[in-house]
N, C-alpha and C positions, 0 to 999 in steps of 0.2 A: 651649640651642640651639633653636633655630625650624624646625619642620619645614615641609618645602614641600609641600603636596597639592594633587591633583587630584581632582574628584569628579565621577564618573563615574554618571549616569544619566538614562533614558531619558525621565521624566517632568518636564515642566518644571516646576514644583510642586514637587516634591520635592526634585531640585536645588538649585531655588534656596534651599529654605528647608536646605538643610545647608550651603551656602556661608555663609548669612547664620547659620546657626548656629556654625559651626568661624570666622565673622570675632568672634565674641564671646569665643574663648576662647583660654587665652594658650599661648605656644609653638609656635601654629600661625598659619601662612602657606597661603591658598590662593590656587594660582599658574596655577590653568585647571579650565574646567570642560568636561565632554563629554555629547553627546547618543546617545552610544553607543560601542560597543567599538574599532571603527575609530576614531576624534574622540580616546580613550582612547590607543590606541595609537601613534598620530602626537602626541598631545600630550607623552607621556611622551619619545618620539624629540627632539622639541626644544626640553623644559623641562627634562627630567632632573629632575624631583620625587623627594624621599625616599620620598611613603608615593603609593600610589592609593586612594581609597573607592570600591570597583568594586560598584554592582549586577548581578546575573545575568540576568534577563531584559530582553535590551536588541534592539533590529535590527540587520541589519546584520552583526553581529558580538555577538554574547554575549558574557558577562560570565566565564565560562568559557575559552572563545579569546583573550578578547581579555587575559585573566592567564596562561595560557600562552604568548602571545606575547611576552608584557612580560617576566614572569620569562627567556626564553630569547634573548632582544635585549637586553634591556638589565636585568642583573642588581642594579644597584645599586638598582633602585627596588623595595619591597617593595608585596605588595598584601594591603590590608583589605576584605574583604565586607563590605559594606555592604545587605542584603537584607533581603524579607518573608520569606522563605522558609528556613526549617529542616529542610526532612524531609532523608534521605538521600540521595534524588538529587539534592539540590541541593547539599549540604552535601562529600560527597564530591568528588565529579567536580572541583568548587573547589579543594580541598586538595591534589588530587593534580596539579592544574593548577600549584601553584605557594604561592596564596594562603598567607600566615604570620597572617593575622587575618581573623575570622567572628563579624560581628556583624546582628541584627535589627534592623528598623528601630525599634523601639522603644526601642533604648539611646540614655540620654541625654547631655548633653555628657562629660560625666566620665569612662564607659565608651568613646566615642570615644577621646578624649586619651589614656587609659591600654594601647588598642591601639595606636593609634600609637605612644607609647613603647616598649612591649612589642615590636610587628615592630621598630622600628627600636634595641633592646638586643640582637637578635637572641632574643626569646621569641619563643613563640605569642601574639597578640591574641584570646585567644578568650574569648566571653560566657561567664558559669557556664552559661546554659542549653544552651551549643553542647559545652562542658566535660562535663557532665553526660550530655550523649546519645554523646558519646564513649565516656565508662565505663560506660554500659548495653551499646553496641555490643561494648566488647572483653570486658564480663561475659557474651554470649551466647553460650553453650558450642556450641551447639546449629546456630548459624548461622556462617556463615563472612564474614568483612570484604568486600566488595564488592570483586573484582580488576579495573583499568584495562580497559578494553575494547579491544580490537585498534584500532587505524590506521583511519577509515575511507575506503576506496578512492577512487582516483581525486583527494583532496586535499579530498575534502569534509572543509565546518566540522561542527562539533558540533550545532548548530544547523539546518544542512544539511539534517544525515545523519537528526535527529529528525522536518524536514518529509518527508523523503524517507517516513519510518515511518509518518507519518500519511497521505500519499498512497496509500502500498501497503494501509493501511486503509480506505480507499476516501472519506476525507473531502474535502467538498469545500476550497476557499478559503477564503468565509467561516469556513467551522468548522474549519480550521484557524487561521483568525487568534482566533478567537474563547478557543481552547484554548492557543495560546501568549499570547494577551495579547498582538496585534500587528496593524496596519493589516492591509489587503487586499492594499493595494500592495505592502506589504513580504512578503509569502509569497509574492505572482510573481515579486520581484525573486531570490527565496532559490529559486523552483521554476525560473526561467530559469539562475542560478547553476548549479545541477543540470544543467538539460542540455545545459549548453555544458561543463562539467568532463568530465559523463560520455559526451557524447556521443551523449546521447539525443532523441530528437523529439517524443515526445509522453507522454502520463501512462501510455499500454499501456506504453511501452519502459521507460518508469520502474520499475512496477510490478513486470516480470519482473525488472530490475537489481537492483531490494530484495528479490526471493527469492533472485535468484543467489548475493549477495554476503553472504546471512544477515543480511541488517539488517531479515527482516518473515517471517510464516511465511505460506505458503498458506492458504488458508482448507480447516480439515478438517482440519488434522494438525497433532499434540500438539505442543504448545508446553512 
């Protein structure tokens, strides 16, 4: 059976060279490609693909939302990470979003293909090295599993709710884009986002919202 994918990420570089990778290898079909999490999500709405390769740091919509979305709209299509990124906040947040496969950008064709078939046998697609940090995490007696974080209010994205954090840190635009890995453009379009959801007018109003709602701590008390 030929699986239908979409590949989903931000970099066109990158992209293209996994399309033009996954068109060299056999049992897979890629049926759309996305320059982000929304592109992502409307594509899967009207191609109905079996697997997604979703990177996580994407505009617009993250790579996190935009598998939460997909997993909860439209359940048939399973989704594989496709990322730089390993550590635990990346790694979780994904998993719990939905994601059935998590792989680095380093894995080569073979370890693709073999998540693919894995999410779509109904396995896990995960790397031995994503495998491996698993069984350290639930060998640490001492630390407890990361718990899903609350709802963030008012219908903020994930991605949102993180600029919202860095704002309340008193970072500017630049250095907020600079720290996500994202245009200039795209953190005003993400900090206008914000205050038409929540209501707010300026970065003061912002600020106090991200203490109110415990998404940033005052400066001076214990975190």
């Amino acid at each position: 059976m030929t699986a239908r994918v979409v590949v989903a990420d931000d970099q066109t570089v990158v992209r293209e060279g996994i399309v033009m990778l996954l068109g060299l290898l056999p049992g897979v079909e890629v049926v759309g490609s996305a320059a982000n999490g929304e592109e992502a999500v409307r594509m899967v709405a009207e191609l109905a693909p079996d697997v997604v390769l979703m990177d996580l740091r994407m505009p617009r919509c993250d790579g996190v939302e935009a598998t939460r979305r997909i997993r909860t709209d439209h359940p048939g299509t399973q989704v594989v990470v496709l990322t730089t990124y390993a550590d635990d906040d990346s790694l979780f947040p994904a998993l719990r979003a939905g994601a059935r496969g998590y792989l680095t950008k380093d894995a080569d064709g073979d370890e693709i293909v073999r998540a693919i078939d894995d999410v779509l046998s109904g396995e896990a697609g995960l790397s031995p090295k994503i495998q491996r940090r698993l069984l350290e995490r639930f060998a640490e007696p001492a630390r407890a599993l990361p718990q899903p974080p609350d709802e963030p209010p008012d219908g903020l994205t994930a991605r949102e709710t993180e600029v919202l954090r860095l704002v309340a840190g008193g970072r500017s635009n630049p250095e907020i884009a600079r720290t996500l890995h994202v245009s200039t453009a795209t953190v005003k379009t993400h900090i206008n986002n914000i205050f038409a959801k929540a209501g707010l007018r300026d970065r003061a109003q912002a600020i106090h919202y991200a203490y109110r709602h415990g998404l940033a701590q005052p400066p001076g008390q214990p975190t």
